[in-house]
Phi, psi and omega in degrees: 000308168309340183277302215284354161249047149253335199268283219286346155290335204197354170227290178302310192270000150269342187318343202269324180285358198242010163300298177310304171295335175258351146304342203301319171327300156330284174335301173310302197262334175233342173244033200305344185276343202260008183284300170342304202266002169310315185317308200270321185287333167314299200287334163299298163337287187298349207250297170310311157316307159336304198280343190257334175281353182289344181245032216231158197242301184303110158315292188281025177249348149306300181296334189304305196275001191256359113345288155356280189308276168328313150318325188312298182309302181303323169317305178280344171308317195285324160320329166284351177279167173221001183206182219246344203253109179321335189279336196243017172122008163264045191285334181300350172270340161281329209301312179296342154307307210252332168274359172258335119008265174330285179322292195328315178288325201260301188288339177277341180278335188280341179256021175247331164243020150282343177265277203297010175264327178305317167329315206257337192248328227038016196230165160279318157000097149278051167238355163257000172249194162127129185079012193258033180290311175296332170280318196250074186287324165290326189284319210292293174325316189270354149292307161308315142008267165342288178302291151339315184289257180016293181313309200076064169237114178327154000275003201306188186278324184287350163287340179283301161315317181284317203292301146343339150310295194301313185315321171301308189321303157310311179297320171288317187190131203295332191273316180310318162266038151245338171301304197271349158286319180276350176270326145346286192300302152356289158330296171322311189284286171344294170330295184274341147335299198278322189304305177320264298257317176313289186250016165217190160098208194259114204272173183246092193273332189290330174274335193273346181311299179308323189234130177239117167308157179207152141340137197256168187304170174322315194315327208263314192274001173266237217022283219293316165322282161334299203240031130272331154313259254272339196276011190228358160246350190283340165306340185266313178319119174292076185326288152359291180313315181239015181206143146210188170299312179229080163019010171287149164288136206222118159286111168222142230259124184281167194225084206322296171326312167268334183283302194299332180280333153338285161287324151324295172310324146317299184308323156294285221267001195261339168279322181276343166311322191282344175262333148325291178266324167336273197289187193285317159262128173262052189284002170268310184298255279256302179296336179254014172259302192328279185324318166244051185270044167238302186296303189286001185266313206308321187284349213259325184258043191018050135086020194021049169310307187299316192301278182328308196276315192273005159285308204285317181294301174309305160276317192266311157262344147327295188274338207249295204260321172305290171321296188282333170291356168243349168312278220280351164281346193261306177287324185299270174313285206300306167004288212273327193275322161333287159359282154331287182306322185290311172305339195284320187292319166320295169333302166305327196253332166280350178276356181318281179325328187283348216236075179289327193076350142304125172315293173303329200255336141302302168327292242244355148281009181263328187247026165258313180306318174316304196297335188294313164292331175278318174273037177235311174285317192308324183311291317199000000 
């Protein structure tokens, strides 16, 4: 767990925005169209991970896509710029910068405390939780946090970032930024699904009689203490200052308008999380996976991606391209480098007789060649 909330905060799996962000100069100057399409695969990105973490049963394969997702969003921050000056359309590289930040803090805290919950339950399962605020009250607090931050709800850190997000979003465009509001909201919701689902909703007393959940030690719980402090100050940092598009310093102004429809939108969804999951009986979640049960199996199996690369891998390159390419290394290629080798030996084993080491059998190919050569010039 500690590794996997160190890979999804802060290093492999962001590498790719900050691949873009440290290219950006390039993007600007010599590809500005091709920012665009970062802009639109982000944005695909997030809205397919959303959709694939609203149905997902393992907690941290929730937190994984909602990763996912959350990367989509810096993508498209930096996609969206159009210009190196934050006042003229480039606020998404800061914005996207200051949300891979943030995130960094709220997600190593949501996988720090997804290890003490698996700790405590043994399972990933939320269907082996539900109720567990009372056993574990610092994981139940600083998983709420968390989730807020995410969530984009002031004052946390992650409402400053995202919003700043939406906002560019708006400037480049009003349909990019309601795409990326309603995938916010989503956010919210997923999150708070996953928060119901753990520490409120219908508990599992016949498992927890064998395993009585419990709080995990101090080791586990300053962690989790700590960088819910920082997810609830890191947002006041002036971010601006010290990483923008042309190293100049930028102040920055939340924009009331994208912030209140933001939260507003937020604030939906964490009410309809709530209402949904909040209790002990789910009869709305539970009527609407029976109803759309083609659609919640397709997001539940990710929309069947795995599925897809082992047709594409198996069938098609394995047996079409793989197959016949070890077909033609094997008769072909080795064939002939056999080949080689065998004519060489041949080759060998039949001059093998002239290198007699006798003397006499030389003498008599030394004065059969003479005679070959004097009746070859006599001819001549």
């Amino acid at each position: 767990t500690p590794v996997s909330a160190l890979i999804h905060a802060a290093t492999m799996v962001v590498a790719g925005v900050y691949l873009v962000a440290r290219m950006f100069p390039l993007f600007i100057g010599f590809a500005p169209h091709t920012l665009h399409l970062v802009a639109w695969v982000g944005a695909f990105t997030a809205f397919y991970a959303a959709s694939v973490a609203c149905a997902q049963s393992d907690i941290k394969r929730v937190l994984a896509f909602s990763t996912i997702s959350q990367i989509g969003f810096m993508m498209v921050a930096l996609g969206v710029c159009t210009a190196a000056n934050p006042h003229e359309g480039g606020l998404g590289y800061m914005a996207g910068m200051f949300h891979l930040f943030t995130h960094a803090m709220f997600k190593a805290l949501l996988f720090l405390g997804a290890g003490c919950i698996i700790h405590a339950v043994h399972s990933n399962e939320m269907e082996t939780m539900g109720g567990l605020r009372k056993y574990m009250p610092i994981t139940h607090i600083t998983f709420l946090i968390a989730c807020l931050a995410i969530a984009g709800i002031p004052p946390f850190s992650g409402f400053f970032s995202k919003d700043e997000i939406l906002t560019a979003c708006f400037q480049y465009s009003p349909v990019m930024g309601w795409i990326m509001a309603i995938i916010a909201g989503m956010t919210a919701f997923y999150m708070f699904r996953l928060y119901y689902c753990i520490f409120w909703g219908k508990e599992n007393k016949e498992l927890h009689a064998h395993h009585m959940p419990h709080e995990s030690p101090l080791t586990m719980t300053f962690p989790l203490m700590f960088l819910a402090l920082i997810t609830i100050v890191a947002g006041f940092i002036p971010f601006g200052h010290f990483v923008s598009a042309n190293g100049e310093s930028y102040d920055i102004h939340l924009d009331w308008t994208v912030a209140g429809t933001s939260i507003a939108i937020a604030v939906i969804a964490i009410a309809l999380a709530t209402w949904m999951y909040a209790r002990e009986q789910q009869p709305v979640a539970d009527m609407l996976a029976t109803r759309f049960s083609t659609l919640h199996r397709a997001a539940y199996k990710r929309f069947y991606m795995d599925e897809i690369w082992l047709f594409v891998t198996k069938k098609i390159i394995f047996r079409c391209i793989s197959t016949p390419l070890a077909w033609f290394d094997r008769h072909v290629i080795d064939q002939f480098m056999n080949f080689m080798a065998w004519s060489t030996n041949a080759a060998g084993e039949t001059v093998q007789p002239i290198q007699s080491g006798k003397v006499q059998t030389y003498t008599h190919y030394f004065l059969a060649g003479i005679i070959v050569l004097t009746i070859i010039l006599l001819l001549n």
